[in-house]
C-alpha positions in Angstrom: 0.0 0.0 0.0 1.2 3.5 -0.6 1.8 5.8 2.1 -0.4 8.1 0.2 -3.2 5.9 0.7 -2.5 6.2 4.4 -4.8 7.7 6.8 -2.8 10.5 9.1 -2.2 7.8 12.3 -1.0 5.2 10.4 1.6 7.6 8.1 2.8 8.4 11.9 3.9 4.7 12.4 6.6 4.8 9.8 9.3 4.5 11.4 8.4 0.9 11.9 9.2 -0.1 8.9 12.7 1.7 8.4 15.6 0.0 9.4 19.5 1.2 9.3 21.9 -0.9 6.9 25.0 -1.9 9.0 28.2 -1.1 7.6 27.9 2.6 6.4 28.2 4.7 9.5 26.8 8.5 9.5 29.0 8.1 13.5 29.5 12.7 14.0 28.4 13.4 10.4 26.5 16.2 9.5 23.7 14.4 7.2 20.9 16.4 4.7 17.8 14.0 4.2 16.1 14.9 1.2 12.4 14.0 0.9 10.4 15.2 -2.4 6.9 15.8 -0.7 6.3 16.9 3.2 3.1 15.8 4.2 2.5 14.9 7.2 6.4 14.8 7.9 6.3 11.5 9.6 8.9 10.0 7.0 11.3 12.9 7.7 11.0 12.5 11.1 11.3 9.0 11.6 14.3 9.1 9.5 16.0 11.9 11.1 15.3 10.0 14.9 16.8 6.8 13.0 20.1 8.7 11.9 20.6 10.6 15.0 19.9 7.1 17.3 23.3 5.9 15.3 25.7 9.1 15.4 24.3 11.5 13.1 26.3 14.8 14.2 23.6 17.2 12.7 20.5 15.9 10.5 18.9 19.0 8.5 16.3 18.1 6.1 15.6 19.7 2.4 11.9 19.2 1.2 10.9 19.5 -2.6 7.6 20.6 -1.8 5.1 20.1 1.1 1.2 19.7 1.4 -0.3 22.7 3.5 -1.7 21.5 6.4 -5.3 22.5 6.0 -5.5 20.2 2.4 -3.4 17.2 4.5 -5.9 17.3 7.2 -8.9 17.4 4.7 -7.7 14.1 2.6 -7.3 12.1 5.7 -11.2 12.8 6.7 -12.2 11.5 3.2 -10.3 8.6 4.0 -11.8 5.4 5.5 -10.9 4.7 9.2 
């Protein structure tokens, strides 16, 4: 299932699914996470927690573009529960 297709509490679970990949280590790096669309922002979060949990020095994100808020909220009530 797309994340897309996501209602707003499960898009907030995320980080359940992401998992680091041993062997490249980000130990005092200063990381950019680039993400192409900011919706609810629980990717870049969950992502960010992930590479700081394992040494990230600094984690700054760059988004493409974002859904406002109002239009995110609206979607997930015309989704099924």
């Amino acid at each position: 299932m797309k994340q897309a297709d996501l209602h707003w509490r499960d898009r907030q679970k995320i980080g359940e699914h992401l998992h680091y990949v041993d062997g490249i280590s980000v130990q005092g790096k200063k990381i950019l996470f680039v993400d192409d669309l900011l919706t609810t922002g629980a990717t870049a979060k969950a992502c960010c927690s992930l590479l700081k949990a394992h040494g990230a020095k600094r984690v700054k994100i760059l988004v493409m573009g974002y859904t406002p808020k109002k239009r995110a909220q609206e979607e997930d009530r015309e989704k099924p529960v």
